[in-house]
DRENTORKOL-3810 file (N, C-alpha, C; in nm, 4 decimals):
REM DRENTORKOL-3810
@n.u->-1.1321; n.v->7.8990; n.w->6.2220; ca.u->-1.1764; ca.v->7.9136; ca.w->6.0857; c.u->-1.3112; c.v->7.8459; c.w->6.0721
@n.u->-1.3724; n.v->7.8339; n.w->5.9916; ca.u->-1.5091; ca.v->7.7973; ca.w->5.9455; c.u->-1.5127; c.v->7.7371; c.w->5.8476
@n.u->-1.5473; n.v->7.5705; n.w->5.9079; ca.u->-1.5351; ca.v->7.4797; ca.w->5.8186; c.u->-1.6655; c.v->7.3972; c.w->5.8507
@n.u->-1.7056; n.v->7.3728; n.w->5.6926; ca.u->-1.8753; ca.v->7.3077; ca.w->5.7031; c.u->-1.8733; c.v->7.2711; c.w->5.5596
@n.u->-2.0107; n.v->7.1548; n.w->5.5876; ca.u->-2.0022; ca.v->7.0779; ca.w->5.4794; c.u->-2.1299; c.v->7.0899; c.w->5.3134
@n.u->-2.0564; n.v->7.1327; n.w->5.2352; ca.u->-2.1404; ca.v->7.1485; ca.w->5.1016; c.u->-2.2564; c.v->7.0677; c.w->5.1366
@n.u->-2.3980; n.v->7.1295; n.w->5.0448; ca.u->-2.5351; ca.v->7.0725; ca.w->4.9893; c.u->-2.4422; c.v->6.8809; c.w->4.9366
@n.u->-2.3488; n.v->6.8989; n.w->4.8951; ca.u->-2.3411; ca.v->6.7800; ca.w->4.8272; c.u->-2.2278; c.v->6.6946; c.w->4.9232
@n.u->-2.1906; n.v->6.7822; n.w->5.0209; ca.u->-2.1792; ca.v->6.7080; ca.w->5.1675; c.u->-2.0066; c.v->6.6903; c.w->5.1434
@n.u->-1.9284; n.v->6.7376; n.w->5.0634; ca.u->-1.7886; ca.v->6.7815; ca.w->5.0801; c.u->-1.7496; c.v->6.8724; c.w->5.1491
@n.u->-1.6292; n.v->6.8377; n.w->5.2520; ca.u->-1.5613; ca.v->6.9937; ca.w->5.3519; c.u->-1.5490; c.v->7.0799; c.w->5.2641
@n.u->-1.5928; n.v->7.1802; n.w->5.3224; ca.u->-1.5527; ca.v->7.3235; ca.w->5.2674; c.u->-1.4495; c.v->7.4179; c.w->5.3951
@n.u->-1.4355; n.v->7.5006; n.w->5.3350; ca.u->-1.3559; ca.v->7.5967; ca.w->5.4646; c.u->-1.3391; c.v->7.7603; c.w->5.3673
@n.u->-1.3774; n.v->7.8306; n.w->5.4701; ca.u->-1.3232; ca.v->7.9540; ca.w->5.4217; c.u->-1.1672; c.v->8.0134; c.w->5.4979
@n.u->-1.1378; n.v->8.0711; n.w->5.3906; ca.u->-0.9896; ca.v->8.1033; ca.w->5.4692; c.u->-0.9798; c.v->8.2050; c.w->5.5484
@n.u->-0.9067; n.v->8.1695; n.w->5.6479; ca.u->-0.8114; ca.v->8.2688; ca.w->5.7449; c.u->-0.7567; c.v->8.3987; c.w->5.6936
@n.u->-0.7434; n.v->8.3729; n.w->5.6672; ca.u->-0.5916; ca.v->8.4248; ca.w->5.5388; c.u->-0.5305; c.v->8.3738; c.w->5.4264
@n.u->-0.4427; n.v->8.4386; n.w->5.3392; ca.u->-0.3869; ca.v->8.4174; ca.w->5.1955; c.u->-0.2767; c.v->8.3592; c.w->5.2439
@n.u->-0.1720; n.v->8.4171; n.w->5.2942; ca.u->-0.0321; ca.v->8.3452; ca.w->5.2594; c.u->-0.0252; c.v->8.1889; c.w->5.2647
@n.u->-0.0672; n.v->8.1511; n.w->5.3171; ca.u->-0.0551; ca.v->7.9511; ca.w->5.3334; c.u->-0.0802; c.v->7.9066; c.w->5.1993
@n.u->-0.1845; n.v->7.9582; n.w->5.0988; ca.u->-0.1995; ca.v->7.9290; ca.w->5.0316; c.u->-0.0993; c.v->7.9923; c.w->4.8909
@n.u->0.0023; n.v->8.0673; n.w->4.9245; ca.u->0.0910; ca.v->8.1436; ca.w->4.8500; c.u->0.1847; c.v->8.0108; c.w->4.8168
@n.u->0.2240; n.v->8.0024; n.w->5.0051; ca.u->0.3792; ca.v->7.8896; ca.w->5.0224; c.u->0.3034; c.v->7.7515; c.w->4.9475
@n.u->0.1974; n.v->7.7116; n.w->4.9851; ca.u->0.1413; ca.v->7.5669; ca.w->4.9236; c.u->0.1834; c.v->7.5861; c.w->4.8013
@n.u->0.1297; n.v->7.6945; n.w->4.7470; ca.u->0.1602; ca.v->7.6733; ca.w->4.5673; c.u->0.3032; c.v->7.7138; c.w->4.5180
@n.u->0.3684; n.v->7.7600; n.w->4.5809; ca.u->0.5051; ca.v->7.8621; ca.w->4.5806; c.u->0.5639; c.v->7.7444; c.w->4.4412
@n.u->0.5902; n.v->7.6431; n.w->4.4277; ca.u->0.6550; ca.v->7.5919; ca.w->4.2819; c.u->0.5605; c.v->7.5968; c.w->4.1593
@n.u->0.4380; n.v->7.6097; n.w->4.1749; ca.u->0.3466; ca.v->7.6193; ca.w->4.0913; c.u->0.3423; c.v->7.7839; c.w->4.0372
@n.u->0.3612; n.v->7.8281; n.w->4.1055; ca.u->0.3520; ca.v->7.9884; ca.w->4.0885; c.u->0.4912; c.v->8.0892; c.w->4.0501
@n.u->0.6049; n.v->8.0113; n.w->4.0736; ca.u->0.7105; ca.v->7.9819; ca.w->4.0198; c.u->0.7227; c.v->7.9802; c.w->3.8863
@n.u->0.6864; n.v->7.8744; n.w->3.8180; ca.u->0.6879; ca.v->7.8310; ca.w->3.6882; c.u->0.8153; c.v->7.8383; c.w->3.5798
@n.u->0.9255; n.v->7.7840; n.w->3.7280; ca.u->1.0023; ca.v->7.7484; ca.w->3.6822; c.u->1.1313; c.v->7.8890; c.w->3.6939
@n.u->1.0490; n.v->8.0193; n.w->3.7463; ca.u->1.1461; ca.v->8.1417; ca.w->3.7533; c.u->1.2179; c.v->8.1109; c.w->3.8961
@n.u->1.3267; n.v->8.1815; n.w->3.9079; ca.u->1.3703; ca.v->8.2092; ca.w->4.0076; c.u->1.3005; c.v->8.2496; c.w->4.1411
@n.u->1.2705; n.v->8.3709; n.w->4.1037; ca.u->1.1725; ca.v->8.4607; ca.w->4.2009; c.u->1.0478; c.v->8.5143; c.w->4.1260
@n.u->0.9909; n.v->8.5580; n.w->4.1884; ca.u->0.8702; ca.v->8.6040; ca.w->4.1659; c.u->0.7563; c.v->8.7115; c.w->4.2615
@n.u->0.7388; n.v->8.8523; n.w->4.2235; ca.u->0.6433; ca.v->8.8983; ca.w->4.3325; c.u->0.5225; c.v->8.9341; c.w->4.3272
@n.u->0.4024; n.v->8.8851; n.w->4.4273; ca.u->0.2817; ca.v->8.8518; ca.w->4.3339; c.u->0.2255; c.v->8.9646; c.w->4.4639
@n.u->0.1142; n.v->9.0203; n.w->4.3941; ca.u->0.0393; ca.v->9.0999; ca.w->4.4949; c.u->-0.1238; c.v->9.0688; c.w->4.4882
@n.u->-0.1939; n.v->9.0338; n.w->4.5606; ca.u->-0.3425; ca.v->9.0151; ca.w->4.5610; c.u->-0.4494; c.v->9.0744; c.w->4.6564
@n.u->-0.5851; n.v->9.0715; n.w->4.6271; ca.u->-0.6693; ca.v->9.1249; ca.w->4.7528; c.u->-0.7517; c.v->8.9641; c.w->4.7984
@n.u->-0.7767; n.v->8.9285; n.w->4.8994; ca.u->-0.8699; ca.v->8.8325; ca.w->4.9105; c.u->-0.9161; c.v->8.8430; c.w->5.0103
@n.u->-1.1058; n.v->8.7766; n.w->5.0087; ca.u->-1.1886; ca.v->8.8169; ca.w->5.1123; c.u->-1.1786; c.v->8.6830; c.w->5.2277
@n.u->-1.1824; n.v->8.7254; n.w->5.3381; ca.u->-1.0951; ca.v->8.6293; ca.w->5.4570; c.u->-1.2320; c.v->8.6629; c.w->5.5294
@n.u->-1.2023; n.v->8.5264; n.w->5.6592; ca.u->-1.2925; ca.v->8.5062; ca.w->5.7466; c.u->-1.2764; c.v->8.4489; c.w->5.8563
@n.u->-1.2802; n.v->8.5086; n.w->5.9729; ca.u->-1.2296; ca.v->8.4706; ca.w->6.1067; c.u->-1.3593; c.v->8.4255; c.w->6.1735
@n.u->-1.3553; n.v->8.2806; n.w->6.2314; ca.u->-1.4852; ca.v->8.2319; ca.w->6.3186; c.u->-1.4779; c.v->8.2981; c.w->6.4865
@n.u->-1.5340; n.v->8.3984; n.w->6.4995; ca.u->-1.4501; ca.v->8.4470; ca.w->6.6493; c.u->-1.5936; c.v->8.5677; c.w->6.6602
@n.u->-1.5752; n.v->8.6476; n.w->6.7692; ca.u->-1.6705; ca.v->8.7025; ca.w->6.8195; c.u->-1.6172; c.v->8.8809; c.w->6.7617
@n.u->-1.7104; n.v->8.9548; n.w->6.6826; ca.u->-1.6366; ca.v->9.0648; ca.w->6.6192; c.u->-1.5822; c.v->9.1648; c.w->6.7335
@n.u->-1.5387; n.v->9.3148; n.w->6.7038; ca.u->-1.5095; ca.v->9.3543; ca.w->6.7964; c.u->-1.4552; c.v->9.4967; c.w->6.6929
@n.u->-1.4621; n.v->9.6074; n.w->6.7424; ca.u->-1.3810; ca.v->9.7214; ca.w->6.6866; c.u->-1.2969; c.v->9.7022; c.w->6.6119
@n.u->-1.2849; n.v->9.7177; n.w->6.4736; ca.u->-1.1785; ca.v->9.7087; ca.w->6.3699; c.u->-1.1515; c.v->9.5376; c.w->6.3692
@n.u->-1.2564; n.v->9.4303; n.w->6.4455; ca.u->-1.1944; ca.v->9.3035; ca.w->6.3927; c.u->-1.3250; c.v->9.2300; c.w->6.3613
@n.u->-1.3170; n.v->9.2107; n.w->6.2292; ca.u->-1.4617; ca.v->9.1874; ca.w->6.1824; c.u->-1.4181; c.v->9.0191; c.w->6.1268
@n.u->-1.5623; n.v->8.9541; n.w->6.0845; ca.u->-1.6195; ca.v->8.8181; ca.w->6.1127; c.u->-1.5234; c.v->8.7998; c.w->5.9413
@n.u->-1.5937; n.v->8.8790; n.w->5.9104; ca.u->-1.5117; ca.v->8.9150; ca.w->5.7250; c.u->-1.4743; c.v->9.0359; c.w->5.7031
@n.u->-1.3271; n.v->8.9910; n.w->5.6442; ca.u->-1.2702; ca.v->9.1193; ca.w->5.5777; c.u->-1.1901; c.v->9.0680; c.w->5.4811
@n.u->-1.0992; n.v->9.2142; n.w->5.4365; ca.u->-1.0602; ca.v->9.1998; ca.w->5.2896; c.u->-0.8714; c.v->9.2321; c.w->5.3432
@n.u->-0.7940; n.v->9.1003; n.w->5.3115; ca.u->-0.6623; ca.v->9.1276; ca.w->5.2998; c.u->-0.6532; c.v->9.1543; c.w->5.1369
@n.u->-0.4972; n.v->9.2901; n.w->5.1839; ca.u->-0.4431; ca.v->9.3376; ca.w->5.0864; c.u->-0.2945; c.v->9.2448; c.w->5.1061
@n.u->-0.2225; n.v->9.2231; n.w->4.9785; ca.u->-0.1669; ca.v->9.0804; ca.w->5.0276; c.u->-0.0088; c.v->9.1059; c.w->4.9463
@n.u->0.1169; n.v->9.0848; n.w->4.9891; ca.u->0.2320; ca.v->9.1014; ca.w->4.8804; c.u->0.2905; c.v->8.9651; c.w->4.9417
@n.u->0.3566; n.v->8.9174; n.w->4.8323; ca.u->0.4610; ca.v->8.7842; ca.w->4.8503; c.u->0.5634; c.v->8.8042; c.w->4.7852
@n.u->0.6895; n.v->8.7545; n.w->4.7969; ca.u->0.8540; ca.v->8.7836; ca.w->4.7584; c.u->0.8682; c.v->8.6257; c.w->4.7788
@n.u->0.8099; n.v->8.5038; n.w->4.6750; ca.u->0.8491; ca.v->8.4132; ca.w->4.6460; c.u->0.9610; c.v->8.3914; c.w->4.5721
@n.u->1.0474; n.v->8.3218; n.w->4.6841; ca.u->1.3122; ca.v->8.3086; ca.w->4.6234; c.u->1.3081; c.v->8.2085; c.w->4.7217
@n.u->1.4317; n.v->8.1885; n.w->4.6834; ca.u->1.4832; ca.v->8.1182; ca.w->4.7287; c.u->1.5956; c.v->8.2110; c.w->4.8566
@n.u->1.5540; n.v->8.3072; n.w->4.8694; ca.u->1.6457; ca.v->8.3881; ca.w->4.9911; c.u->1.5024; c.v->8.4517; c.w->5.0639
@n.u->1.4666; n.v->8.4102; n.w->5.1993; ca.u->1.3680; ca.v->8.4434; ca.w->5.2535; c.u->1.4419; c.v->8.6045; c.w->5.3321
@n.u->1.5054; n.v->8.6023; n.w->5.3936; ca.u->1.5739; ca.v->8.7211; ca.w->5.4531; c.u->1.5984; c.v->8.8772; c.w->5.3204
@n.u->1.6168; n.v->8.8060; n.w->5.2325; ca.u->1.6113; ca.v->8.9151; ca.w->5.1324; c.u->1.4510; c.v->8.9712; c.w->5.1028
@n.u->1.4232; n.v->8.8301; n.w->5.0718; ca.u->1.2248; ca.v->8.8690; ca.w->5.0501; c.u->1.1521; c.v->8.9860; c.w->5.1693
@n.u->1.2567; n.v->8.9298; n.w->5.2863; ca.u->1.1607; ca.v->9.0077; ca.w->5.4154; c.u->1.2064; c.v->9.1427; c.w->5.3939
@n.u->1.3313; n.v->9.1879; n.w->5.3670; ca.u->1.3553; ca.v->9.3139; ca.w->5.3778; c.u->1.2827; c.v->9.3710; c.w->5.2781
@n.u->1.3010; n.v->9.3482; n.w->5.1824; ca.u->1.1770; ca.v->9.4192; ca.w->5.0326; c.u->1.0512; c.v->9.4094; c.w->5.1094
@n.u->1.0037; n.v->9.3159; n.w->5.1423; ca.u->0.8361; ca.v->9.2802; ca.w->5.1724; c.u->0.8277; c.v->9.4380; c.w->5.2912
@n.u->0.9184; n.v->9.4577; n.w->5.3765; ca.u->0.8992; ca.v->9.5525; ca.w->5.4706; c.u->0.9394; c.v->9.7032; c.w->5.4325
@n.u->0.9976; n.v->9.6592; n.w->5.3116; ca.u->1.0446; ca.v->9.8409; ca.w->5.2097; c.u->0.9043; c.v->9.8427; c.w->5.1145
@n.u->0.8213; n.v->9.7688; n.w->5.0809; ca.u->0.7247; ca.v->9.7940; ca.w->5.0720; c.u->0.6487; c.v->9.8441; c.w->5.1338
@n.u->0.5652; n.v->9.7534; n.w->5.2250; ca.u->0.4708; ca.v->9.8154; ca.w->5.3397; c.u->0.5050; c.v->9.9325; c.w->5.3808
@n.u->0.6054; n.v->9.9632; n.w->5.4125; ca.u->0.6391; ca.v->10.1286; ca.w->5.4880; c.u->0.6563; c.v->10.2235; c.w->5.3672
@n.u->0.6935; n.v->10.1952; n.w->5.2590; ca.u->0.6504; ca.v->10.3088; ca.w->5.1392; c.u->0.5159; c.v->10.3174; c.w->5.0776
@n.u->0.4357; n.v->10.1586; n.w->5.1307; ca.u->0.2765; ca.v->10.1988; ca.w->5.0467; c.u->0.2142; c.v->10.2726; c.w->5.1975
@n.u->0.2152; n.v->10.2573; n.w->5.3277; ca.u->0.1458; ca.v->10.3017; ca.w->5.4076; c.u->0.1797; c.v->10.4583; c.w->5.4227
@n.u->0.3358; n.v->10.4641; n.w->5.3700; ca.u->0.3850; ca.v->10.6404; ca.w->5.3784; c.u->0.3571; c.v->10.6961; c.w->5.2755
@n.u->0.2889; n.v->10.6230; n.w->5.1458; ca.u->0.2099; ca.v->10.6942; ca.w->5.0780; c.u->0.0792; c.v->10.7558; c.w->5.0757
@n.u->0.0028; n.v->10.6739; n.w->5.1598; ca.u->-0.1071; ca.v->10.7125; ca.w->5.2278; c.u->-0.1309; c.v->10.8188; c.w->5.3601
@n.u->-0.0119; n.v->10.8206; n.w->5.3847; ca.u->0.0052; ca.v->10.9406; ca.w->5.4707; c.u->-0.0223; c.v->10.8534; c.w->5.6446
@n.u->-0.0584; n.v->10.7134; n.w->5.6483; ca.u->-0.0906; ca.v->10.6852; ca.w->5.7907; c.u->0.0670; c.v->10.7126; c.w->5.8888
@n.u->0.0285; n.v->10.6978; n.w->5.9869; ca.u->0.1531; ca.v->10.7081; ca.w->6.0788; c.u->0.1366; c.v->10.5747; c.w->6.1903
@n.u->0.2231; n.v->10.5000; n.w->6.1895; ca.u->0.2502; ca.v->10.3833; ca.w->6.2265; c.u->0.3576; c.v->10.3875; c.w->6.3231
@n.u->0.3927; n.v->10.2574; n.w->6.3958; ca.u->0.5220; ca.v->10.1972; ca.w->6.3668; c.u->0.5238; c.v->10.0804; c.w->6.3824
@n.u->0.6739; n.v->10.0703; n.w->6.3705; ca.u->0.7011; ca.v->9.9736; ca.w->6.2709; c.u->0.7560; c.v->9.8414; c.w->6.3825
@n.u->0.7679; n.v->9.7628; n.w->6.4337; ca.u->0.7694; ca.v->9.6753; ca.w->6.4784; c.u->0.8796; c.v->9.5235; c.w->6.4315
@n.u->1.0332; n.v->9.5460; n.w->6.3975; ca.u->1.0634; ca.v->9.4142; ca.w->6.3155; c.u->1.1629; c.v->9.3247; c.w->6.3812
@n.u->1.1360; n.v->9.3021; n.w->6.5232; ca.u->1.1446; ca.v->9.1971; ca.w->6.6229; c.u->1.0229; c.v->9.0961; c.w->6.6960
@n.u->0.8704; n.v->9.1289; n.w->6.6261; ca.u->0.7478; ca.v->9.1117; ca.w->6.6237; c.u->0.7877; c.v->8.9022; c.w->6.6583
@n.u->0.6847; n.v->8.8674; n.w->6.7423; ca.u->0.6749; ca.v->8.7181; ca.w->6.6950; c.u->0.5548; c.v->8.7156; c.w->6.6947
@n.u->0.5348; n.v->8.6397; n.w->6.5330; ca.u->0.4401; ca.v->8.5773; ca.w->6.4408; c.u->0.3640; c.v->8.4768; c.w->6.4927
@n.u->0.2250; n.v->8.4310; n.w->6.5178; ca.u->0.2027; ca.v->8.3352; ca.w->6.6069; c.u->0.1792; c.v->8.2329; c.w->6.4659
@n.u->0.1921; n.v->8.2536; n.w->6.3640; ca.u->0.1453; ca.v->8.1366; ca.w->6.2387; c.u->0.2803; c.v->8.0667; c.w->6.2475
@n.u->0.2741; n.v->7.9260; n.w->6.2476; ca.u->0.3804; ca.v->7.8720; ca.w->6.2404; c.u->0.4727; c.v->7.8895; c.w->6.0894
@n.u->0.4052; n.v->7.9125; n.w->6.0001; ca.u->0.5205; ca.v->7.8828; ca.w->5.8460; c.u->0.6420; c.v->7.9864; c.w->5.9000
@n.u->0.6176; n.v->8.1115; n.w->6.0313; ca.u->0.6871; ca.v->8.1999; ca.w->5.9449; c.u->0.8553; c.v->8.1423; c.w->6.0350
@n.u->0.9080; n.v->8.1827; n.w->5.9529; ca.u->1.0296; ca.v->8.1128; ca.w->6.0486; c.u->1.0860; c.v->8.1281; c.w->6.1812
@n.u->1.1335; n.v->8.1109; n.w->6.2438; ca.u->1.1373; ca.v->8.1153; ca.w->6.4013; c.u->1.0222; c.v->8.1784; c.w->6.4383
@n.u->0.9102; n.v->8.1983; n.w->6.4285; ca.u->0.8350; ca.v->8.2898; ca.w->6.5007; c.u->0.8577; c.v->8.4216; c.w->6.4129
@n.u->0.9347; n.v->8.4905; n.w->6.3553; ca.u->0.9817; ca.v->8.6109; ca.w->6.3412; c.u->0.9271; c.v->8.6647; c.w->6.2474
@n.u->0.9123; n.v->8.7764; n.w->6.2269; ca.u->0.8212; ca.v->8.8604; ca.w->6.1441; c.u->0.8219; c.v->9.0476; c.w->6.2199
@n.u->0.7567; n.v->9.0710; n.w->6.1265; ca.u->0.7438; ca.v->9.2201; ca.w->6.1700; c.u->0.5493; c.v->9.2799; c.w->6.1577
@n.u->0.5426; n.v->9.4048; n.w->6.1850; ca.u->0.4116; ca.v->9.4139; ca.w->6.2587; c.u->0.4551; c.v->9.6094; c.w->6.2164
@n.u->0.2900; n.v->9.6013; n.w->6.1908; ca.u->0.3139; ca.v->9.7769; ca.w->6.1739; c.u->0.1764; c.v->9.8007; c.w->6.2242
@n.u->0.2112; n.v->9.9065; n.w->6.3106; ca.u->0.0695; ca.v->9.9447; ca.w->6.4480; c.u->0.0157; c.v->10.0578; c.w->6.4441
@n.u->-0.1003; n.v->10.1533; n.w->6.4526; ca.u->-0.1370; ca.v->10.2635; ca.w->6.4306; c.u->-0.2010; c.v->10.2948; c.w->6.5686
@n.u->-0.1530; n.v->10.3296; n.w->6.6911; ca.u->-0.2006; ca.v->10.3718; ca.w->6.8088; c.u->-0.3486; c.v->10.4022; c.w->6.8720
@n.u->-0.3614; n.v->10.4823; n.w->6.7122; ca.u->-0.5244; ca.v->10.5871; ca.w->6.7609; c.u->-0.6274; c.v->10.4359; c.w->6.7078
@n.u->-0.6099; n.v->10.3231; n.w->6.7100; ca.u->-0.6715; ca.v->10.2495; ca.w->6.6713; c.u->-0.6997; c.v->10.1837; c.w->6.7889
@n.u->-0.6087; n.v->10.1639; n.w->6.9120; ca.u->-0.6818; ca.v->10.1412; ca.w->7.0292; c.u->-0.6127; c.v->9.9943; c.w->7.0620
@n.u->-0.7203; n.v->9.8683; n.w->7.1304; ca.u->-0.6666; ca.v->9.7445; ca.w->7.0608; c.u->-0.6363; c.v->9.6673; c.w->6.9531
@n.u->-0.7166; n.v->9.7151; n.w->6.8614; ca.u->-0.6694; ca.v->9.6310; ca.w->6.7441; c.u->-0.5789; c.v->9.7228; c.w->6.6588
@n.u->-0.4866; n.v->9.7210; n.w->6.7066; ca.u->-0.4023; ca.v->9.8851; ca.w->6.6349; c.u->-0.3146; c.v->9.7671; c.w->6.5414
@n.u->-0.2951; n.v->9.6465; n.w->6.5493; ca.u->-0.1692; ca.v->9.6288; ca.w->6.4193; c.u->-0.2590; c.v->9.6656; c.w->6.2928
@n.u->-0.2073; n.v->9.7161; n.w->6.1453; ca.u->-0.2701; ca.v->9.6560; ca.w->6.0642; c.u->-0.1969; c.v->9.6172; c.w->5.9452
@n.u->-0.0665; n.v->9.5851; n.w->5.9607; ca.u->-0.0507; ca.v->9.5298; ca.w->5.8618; c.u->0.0971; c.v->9.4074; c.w->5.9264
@n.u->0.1191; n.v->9.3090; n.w->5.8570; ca.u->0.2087; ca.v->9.2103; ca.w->5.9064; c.u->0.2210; c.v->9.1441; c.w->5.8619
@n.u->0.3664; n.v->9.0542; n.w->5.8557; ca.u->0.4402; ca.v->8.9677; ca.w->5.7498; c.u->0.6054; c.v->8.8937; c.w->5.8208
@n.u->0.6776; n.v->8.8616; n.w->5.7488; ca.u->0.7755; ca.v->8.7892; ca.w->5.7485; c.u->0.8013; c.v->8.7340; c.w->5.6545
@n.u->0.9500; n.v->8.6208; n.w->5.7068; ca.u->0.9941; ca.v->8.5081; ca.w->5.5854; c.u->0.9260; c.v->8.3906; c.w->5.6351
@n.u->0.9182; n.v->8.3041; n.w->5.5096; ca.u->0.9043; ca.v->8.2025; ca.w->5.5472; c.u->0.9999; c.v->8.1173; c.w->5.4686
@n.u->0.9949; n.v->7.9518; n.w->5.4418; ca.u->1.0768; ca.v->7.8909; ca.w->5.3413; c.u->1.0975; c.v->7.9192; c.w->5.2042
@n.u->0.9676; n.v->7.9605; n.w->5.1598; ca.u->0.9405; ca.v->8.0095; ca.w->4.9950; c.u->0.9560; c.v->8.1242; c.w->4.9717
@n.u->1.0063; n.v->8.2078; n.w->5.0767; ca.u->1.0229; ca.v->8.3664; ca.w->5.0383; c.u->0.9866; c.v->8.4606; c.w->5.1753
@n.u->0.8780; n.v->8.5704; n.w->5.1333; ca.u->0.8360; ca.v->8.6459; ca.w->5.2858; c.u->0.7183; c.v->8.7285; c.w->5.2002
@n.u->0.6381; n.v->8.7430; n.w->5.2714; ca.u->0.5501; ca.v->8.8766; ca.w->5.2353; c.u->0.4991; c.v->8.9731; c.w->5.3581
@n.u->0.3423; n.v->8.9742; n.w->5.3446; ca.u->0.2924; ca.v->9.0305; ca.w->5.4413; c.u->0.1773; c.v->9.0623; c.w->5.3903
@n.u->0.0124; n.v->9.1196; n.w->5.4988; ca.u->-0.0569; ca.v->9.1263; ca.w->5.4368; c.u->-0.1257; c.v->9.2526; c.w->5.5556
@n.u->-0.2112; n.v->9.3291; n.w->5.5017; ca.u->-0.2939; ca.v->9.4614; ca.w->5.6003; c.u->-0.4054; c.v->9.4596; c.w->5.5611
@n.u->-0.5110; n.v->9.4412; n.w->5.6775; ca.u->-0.6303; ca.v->9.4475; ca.w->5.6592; c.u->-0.7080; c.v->9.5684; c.w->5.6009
@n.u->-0.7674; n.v->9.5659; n.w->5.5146; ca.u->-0.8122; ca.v->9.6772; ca.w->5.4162; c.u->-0.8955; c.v->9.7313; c.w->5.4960
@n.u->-0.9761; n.v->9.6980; n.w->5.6057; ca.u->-1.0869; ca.v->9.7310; ca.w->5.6808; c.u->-0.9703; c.v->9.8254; c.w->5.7890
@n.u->-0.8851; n.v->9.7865; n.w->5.8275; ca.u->-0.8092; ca.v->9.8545; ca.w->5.9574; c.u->-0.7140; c.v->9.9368; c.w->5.8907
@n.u->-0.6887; n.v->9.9648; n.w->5.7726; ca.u->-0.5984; ca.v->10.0587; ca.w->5.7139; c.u->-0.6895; c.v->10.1540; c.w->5.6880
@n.u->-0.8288; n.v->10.1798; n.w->5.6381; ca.u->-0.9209; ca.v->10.2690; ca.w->5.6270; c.u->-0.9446; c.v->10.3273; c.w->5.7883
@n.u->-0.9479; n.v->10.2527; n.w->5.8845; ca.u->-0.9693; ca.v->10.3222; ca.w->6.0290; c.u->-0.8525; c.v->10.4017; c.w->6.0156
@n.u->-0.7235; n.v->10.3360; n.w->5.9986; ca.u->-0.6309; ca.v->10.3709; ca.w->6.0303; c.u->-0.6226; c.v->10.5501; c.w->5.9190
@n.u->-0.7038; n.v->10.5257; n.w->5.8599; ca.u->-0.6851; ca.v->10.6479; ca.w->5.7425; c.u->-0.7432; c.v->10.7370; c.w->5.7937
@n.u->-0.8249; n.v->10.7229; n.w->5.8252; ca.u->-0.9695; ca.v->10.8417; ca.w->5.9183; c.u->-0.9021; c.v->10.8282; c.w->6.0234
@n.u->-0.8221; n.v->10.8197; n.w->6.1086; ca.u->-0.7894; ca.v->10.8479; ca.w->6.2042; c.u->-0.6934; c.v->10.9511; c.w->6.2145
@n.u->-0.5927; n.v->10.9451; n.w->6.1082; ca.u->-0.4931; ca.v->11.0473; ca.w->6.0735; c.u->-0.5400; c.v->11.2136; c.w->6.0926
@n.u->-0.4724; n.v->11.2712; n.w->6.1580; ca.u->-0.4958; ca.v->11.4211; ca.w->6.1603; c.u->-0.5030; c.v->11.4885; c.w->6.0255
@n.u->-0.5741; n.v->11.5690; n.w->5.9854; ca.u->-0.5923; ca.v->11.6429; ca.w->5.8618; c.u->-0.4628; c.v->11.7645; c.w->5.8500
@n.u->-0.3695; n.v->11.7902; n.w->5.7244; ca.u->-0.2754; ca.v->11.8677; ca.w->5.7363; c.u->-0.3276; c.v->11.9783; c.w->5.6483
END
């Protein structure tokens, strides 16, 4: 990640990714409900060398299933993703024995949805449970490859 210090000389950091910052706030965002499912876009930033479909900045598309039942959250979080990507017509699969290399998510475990004609960077979208619930998130940049790649019917 990319972390450097303000004109006025405080750490800064741009994020990786959204979810960490979902579970951090998960009682705040709560507000006292049971559950809660929040959906967002946010612009992310990987310190790394770019490469076909994996860019320096991009834009996660983002869902969370903040409960107190993470296994329930994951199954919704993954009846999502496969009804918004089968709305778009991409063709995937689906992956939900996947291990997660972010530690929150629990054992490792999570799921992973891959689009072939994309080459190496073919996942583009991925999630799990964690303690505060489960979501998942797909790179807006690799779901558009993934869109133009689709055969025309």
């Amino acid at each position: 990640m990319w972390t450097f210090a303000d004109k006025s000389g405080r750490a800064c950091c741009l994020i990786p990714e959204a979810t960490a910052l979902f579970q951090e706030q998960a009682d705040t965002l709560l507000g006292g409900a049971s559950e809660r499912m929040l959906f967002y876009v946010a612009r992310c930033y990987r310190y790394e060398r770019p490469q076909a479909g994996r860019y320096r900045e991009f834009t996660q598309l983002g869902f969370e299933y903040l409960c107190a039942e993470p296994e329930r959250a994951a199954a919704c979080s993954v009846e999502i993703a496969t009804g918004f990507l089968d709305s778009l017509g991409v063709r995937y699969d689906l992956d939900c024995t996947a291990r997660r290399g972010l530690s929150y998510y629990l054992g490792g475990q999570g799921f992973e949805m891959r689009c072939a004609a994309l080459g190496a960077q073919q996942q583009i979208a991925g999630g799990g449970a964690y303690r505060e619930g489960a979501g998942f998130g797909i790179g807006l940049e690799r779901l558009w490859l993934a869109m133009s790649a689709r055969p025309e019917v």
